[in-house]
N, CA, C and O atoms as a GROMACS GRO file, in nm:
protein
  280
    1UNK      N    1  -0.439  -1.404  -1.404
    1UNK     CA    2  -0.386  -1.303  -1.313
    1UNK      C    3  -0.401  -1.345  -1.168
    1UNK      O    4  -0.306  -1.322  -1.092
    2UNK      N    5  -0.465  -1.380  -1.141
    2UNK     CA    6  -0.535  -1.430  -0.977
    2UNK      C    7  -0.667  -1.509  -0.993
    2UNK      O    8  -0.734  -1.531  -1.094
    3UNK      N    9  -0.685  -1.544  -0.860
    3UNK     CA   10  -0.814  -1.632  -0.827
    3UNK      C   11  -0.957  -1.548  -0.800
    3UNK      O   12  -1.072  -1.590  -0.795
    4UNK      N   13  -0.901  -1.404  -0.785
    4UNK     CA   14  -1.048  -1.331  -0.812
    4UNK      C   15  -1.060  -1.257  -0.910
    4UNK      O   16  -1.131  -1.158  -0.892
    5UNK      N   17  -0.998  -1.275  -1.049
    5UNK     CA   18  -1.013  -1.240  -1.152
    5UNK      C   19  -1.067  -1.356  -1.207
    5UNK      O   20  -1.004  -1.462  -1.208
    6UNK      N   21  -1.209  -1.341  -1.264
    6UNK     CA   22  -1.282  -1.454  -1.319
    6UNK      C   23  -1.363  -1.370  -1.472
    6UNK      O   24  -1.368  -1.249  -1.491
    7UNK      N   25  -1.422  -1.482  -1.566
    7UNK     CA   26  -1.456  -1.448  -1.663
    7UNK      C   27  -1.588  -1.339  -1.597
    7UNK      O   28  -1.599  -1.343  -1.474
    8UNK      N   29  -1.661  -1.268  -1.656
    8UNK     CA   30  -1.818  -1.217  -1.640
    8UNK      C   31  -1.821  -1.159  -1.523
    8UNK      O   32  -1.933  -1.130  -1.481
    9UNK      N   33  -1.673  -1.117  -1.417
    9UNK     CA   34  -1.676  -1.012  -1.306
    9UNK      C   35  -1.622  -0.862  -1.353
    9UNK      O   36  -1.555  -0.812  -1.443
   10UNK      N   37  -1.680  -0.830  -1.257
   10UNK     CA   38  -1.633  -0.688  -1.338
   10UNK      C   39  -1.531  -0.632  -1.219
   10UNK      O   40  -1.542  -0.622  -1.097
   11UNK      N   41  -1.427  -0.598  -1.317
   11UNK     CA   42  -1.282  -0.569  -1.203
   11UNK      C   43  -1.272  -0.398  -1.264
   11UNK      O   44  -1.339  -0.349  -1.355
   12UNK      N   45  -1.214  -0.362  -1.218
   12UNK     CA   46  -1.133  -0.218  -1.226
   12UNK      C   47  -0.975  -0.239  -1.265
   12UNK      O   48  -0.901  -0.337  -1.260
   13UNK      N   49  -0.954  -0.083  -1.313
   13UNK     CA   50  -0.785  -0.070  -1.339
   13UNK      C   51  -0.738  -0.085  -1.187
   13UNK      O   52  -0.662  -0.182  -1.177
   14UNK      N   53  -0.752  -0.043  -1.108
   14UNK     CA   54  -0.686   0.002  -1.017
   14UNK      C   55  -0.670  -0.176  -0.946
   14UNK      O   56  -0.564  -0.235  -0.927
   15UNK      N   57  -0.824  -0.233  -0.917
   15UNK     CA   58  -0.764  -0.392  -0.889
   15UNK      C   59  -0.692  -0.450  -0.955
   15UNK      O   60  -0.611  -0.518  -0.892
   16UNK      N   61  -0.683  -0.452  -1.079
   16UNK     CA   62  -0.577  -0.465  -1.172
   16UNK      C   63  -0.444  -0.437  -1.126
   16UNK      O   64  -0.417  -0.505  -1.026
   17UNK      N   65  -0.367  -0.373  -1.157
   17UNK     CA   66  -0.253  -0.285  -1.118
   17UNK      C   67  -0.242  -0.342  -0.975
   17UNK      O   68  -0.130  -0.385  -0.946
   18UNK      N   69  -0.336  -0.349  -0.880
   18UNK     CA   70  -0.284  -0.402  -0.712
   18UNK      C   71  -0.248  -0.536  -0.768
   18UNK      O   72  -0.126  -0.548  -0.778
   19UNK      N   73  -0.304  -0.624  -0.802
   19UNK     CA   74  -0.252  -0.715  -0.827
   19UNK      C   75  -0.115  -0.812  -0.931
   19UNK      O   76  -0.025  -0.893  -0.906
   20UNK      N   77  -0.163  -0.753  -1.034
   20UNK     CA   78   0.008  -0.722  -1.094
   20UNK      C   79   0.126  -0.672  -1.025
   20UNK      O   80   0.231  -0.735  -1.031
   21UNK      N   81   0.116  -0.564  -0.962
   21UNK     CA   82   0.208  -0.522  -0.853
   21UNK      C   83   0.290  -0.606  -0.764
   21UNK      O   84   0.412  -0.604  -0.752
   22UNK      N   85   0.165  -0.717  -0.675
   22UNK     CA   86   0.186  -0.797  -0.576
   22UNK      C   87   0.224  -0.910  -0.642
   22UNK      O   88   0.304  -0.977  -0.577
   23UNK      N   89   0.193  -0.956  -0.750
   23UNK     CA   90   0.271  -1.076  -0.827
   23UNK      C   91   0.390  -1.066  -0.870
   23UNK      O   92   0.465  -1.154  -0.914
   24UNK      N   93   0.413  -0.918  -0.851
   24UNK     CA   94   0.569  -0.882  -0.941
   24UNK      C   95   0.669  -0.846  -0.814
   24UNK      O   96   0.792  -0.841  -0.808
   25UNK      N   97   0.563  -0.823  -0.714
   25UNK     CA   98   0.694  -0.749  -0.577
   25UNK      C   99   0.743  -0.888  -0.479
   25UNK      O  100   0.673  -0.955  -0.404
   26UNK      N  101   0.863  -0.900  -0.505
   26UNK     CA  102   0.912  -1.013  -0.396
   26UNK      C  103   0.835  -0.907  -0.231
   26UNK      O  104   0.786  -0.801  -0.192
   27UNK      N  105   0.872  -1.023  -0.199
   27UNK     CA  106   0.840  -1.000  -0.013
   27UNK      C  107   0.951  -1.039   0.053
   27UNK      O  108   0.980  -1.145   0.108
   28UNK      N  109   1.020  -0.918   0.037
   28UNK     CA  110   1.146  -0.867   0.132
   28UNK      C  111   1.117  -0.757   0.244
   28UNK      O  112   1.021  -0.681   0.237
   29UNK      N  113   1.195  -0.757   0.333
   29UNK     CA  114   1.188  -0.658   0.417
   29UNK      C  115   1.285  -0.515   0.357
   29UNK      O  116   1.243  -0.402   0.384
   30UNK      N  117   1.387  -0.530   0.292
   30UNK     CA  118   1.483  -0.405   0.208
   30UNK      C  119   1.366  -0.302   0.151
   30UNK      O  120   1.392  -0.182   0.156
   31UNK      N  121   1.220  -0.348   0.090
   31UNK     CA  122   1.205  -0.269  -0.029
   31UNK      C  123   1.280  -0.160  -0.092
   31UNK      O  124   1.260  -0.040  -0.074
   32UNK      N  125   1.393  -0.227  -0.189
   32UNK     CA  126   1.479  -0.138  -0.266
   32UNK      C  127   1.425  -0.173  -0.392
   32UNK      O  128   1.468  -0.105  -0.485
   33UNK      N  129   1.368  -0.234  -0.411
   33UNK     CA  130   1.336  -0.253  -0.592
   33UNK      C  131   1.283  -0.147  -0.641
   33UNK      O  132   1.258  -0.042  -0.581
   34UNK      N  133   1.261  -0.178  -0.781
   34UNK     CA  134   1.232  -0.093  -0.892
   34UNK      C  135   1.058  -0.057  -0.859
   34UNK      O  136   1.006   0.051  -0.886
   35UNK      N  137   0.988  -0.172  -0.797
   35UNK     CA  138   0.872  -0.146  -0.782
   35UNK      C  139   0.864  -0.044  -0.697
   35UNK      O  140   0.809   0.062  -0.729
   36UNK      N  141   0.939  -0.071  -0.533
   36UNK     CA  142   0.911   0.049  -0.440
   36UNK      C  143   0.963   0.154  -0.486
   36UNK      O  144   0.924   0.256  -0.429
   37UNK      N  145   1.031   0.168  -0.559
   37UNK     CA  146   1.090   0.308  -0.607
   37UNK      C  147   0.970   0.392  -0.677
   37UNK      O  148   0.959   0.511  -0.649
   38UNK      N  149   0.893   0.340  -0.754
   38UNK     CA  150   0.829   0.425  -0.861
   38UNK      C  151   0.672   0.413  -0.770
   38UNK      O  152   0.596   0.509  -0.757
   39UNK      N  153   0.651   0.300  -0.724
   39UNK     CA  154   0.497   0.286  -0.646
   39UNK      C  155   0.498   0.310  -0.522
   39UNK      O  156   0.411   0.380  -0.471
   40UNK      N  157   0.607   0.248  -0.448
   40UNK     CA  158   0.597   0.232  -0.273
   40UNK      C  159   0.641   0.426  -0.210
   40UNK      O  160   0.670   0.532  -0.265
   41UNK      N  161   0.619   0.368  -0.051
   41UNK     CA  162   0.620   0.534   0.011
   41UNK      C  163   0.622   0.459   0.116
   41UNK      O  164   0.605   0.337   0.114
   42UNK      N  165   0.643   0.530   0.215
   42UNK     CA  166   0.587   0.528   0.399
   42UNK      C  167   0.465   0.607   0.432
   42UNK      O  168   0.436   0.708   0.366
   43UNK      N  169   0.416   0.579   0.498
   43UNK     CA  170   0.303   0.647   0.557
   43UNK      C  171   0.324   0.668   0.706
   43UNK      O  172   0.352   0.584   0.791
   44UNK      N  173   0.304   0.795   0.719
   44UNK     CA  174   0.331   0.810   0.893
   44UNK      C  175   0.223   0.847   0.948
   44UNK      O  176   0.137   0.925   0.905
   45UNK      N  177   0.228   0.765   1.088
   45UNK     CA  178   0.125   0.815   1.177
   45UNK      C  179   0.150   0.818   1.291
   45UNK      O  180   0.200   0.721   1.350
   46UNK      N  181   0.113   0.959   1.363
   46UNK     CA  182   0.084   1.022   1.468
   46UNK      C  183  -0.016   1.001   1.589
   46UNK      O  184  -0.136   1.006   1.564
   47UNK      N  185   0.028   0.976   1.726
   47UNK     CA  186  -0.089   0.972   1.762
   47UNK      C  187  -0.029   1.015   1.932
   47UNK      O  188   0.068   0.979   1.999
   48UNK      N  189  -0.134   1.101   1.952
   48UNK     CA  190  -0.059   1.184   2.073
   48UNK      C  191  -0.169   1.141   2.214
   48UNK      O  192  -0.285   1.138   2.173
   49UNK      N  193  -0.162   1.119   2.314
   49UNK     CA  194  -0.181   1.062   2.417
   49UNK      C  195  -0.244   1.189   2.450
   49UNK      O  196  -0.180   1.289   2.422
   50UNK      N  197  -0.386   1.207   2.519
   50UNK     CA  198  -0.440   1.342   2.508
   50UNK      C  199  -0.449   1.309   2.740
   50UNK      O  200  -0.508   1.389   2.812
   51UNK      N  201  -0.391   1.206   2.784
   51UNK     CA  202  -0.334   1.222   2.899
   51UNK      C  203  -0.238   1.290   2.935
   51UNK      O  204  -0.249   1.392   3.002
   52UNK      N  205  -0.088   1.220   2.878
   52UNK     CA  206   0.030   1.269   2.914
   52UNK      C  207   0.096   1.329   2.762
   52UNK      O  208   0.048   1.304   2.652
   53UNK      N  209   0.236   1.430   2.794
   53UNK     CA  210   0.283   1.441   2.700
   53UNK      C  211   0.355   1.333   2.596
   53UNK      O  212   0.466   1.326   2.542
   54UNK      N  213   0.229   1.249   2.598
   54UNK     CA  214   0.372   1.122   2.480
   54UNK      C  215   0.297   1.122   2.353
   54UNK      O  216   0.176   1.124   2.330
   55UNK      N  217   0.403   1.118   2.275
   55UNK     CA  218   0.359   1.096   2.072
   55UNK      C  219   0.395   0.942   2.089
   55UNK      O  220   0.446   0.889   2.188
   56UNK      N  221   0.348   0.870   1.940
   56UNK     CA  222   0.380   0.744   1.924
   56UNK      C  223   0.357   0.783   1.787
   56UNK      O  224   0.250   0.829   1.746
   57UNK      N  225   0.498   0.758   1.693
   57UNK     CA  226   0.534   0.755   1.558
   57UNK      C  227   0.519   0.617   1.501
   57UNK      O  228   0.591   0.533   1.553
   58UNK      N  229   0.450   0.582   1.416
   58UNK     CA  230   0.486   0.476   1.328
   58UNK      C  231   0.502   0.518   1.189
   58UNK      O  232   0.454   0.620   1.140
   59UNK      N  233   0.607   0.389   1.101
   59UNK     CA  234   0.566   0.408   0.942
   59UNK      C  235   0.532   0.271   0.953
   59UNK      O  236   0.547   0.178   1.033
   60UNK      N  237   0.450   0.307   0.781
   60UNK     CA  238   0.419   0.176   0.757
   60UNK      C  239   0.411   0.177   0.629
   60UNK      O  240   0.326   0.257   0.588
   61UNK      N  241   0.486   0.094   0.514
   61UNK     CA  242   0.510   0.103   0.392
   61UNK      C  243   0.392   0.089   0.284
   61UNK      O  244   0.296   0.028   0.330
   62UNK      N  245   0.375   0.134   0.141
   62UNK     CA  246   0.271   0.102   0.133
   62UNK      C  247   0.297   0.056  -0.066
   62UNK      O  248   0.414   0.061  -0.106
   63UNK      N  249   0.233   0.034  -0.124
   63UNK     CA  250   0.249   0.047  -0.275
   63UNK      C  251   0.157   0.112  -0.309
   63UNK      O  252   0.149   0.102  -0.432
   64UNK      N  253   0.063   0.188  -0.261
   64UNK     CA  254  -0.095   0.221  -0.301
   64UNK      C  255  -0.118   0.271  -0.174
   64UNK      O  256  -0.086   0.225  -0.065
   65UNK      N  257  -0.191   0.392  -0.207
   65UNK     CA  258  -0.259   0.513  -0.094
   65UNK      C  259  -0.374   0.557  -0.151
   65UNK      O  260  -0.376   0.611  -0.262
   66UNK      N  261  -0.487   0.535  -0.074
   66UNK     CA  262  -0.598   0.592  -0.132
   66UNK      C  263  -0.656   0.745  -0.063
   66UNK      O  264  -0.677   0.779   0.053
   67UNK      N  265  -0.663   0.783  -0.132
   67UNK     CA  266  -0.687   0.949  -0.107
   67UNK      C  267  -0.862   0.982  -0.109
   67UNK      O  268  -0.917   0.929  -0.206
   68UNK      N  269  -0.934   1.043  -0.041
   68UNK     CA  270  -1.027   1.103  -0.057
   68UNK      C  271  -1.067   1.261  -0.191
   68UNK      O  272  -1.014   1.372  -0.198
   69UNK      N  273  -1.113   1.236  -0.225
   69UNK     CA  274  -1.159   1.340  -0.310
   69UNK      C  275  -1.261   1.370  -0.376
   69UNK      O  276  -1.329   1.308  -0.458
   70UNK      N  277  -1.267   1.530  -0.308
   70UNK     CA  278  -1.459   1.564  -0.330
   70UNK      C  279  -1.433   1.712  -0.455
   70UNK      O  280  -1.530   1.771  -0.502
   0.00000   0.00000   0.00000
């Protein structure tokens, strides 16, 4: 699978899956594939200038979002 998948380490599903993912997703700028469709998203962020009235919008694409949860 990769170079940090080794015998006697102990990996997770989720490293799993990131990496299958990234072996399977070309590196295009379009993301139209089948992968971004079912995994990928944008992520937006906000960030407001607490001087003047200015916002600054970015996205930034992602295949995987990790969420907090208590």
């Amino acid at each position: 699978m990769g170079p940090h998948f080794a015998a006697g380490v102990k990996q997770d599903a989720h490293e799993f899956l990131r990496s299958l993912i990234a072996n399977m997703h070309p590196q295009t700028q379009q993301h139209t594939n089948m992968l971004d469709g079912i995994f990928g998203g944008l992520l937006r962020s906000q960030v407001r200038c607490g001087l003047c009235p200015t916002d600054s919008v970015r996205y930034d694409t992602f295949l995987d979002l990790s969420l907090e949860v208590h």
